[in-house]
C-alpha positions in Angstrom: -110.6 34.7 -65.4 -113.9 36.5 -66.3 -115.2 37.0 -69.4 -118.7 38.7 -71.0 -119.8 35.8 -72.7 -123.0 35.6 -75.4 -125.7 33.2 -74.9 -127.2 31.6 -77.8 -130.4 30.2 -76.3 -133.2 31.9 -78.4 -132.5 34.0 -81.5 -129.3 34.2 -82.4 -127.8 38.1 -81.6 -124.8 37.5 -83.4 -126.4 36.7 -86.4 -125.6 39.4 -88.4 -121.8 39.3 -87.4 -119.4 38.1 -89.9 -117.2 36.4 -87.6 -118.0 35.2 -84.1 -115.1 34.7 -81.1 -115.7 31.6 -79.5 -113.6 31.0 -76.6 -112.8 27.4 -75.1 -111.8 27.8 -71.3 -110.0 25.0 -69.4 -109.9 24.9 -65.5 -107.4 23.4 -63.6 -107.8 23.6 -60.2 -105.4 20.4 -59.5 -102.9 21.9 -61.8 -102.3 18.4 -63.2 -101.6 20.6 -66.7 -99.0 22.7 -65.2 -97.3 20.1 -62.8 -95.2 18.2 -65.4 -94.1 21.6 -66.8 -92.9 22.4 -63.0 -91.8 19.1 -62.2 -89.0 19.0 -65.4 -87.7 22.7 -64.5 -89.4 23.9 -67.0 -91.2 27.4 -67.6 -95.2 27.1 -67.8 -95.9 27.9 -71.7 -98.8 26.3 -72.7 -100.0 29.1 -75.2 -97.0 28.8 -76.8 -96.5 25.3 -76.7 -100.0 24.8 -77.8 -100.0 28.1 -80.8 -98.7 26.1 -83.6 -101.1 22.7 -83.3 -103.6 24.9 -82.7 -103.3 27.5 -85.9 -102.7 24.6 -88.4 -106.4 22.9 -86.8 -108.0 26.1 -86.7 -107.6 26.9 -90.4 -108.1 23.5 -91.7 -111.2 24.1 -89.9 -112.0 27.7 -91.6 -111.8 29.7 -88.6 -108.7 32.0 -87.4 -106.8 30.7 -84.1 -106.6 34.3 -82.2 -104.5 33.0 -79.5 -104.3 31.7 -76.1 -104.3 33.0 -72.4 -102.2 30.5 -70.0 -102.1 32.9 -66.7 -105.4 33.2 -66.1 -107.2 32.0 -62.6 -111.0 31.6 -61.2 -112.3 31.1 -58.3 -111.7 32.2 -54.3 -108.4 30.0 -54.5 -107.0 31.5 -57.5 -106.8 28.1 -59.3 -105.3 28.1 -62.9 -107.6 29.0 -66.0 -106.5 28.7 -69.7 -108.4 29.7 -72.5 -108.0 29.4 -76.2 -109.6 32.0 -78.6 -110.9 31.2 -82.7 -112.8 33.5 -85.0 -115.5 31.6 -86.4 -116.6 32.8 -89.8 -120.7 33.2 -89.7 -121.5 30.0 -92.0 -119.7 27.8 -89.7 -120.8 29.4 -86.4 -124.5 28.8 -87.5 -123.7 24.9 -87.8 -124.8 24.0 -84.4 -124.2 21.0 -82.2 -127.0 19.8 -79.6 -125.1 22.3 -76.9 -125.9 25.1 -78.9 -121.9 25.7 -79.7 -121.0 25.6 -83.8 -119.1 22.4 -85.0 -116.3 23.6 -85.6 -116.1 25.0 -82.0 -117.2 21.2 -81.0 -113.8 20.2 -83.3 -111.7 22.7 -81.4 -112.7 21.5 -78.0 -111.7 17.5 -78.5 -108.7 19.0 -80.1 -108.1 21.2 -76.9 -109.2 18.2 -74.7 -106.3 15.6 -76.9 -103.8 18.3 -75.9 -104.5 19.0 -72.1 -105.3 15.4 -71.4 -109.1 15.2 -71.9 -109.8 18.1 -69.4 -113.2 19.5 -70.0 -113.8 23.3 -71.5 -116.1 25.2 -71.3 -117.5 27.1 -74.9 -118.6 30.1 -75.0 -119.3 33.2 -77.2 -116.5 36.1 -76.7 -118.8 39.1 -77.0 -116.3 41.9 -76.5 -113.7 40.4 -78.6 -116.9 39.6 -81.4 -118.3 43.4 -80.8 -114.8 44.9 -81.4 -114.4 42.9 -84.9 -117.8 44.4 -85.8 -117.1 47.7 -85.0 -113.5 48.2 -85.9 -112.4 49.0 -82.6 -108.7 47.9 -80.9 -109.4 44.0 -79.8 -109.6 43.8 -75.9 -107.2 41.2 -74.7 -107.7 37.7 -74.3 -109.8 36.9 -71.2 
């Protein structure tokens, strides 16, 4: 799964955006989170199965829960990759932990990490999904 991601080392460039797509990305290269989905019969639906948890945390939070992408792979061995998408509104984006990512983004994350077993994510700024938003234009998909 690749993704143009923002930086926010230095001056902010999304400063001046109302609301900011931050992205939380899971890998899974032992497909531990798929395996008991596989091992019961079941079909892999982790975006779904995760949607509802994660759209009542999200707005409690203030920030919009855009979706999540569950088919996703990296790497030369095409290992799984799931990432989770959440409009930060600009107050709460400028909130910053010591990584540089907003709290809220930092709430998201454990949350992510208490549903897929404490995997780690990795947080990032979703600058097509953030520029589109700005401008008006047709959201790209989820990366």
């Amino acid at each position: 799964m690749t993704s143009p991601r923002g930086s926010v080392a230095g001056a902010d460039p999304w400063a001046a955006y109302e609301w900011v797509v931050w992205q939380a990305e899971v890998l899974d290269p032992e497909q531990r989170i798929s395996e008991p989905y596989f091992a019961a019969g079941l079909p892999f639906l982790l975006a779904k199965d995760s949607r509802e948890a994660m759209v009542d945390f999200a707005h409690r939070l203030g920030c919009i829960y855009e979706g999540c992408r569950d088919d996703g792979t990296f790497g030369s061995e095409n290992d799984p990759c799931y990432a989770w998408c959440f409009r930060v509104p600009q107050a709460l984006h400028a909130q910053r932990n010591a990584r540089g990512w907003p709290l809220a983004m930092e709430e998201c994350q454990q949350q992510l990490n208490r549903l897929v077993d404490g995997y780690p994510s990795l947080v990032a700024v979703d600058a097509r999904r953030t520029r589109a938003l700005k401008t008006g234009k047709p959201l790209p998909s989820l990366p």
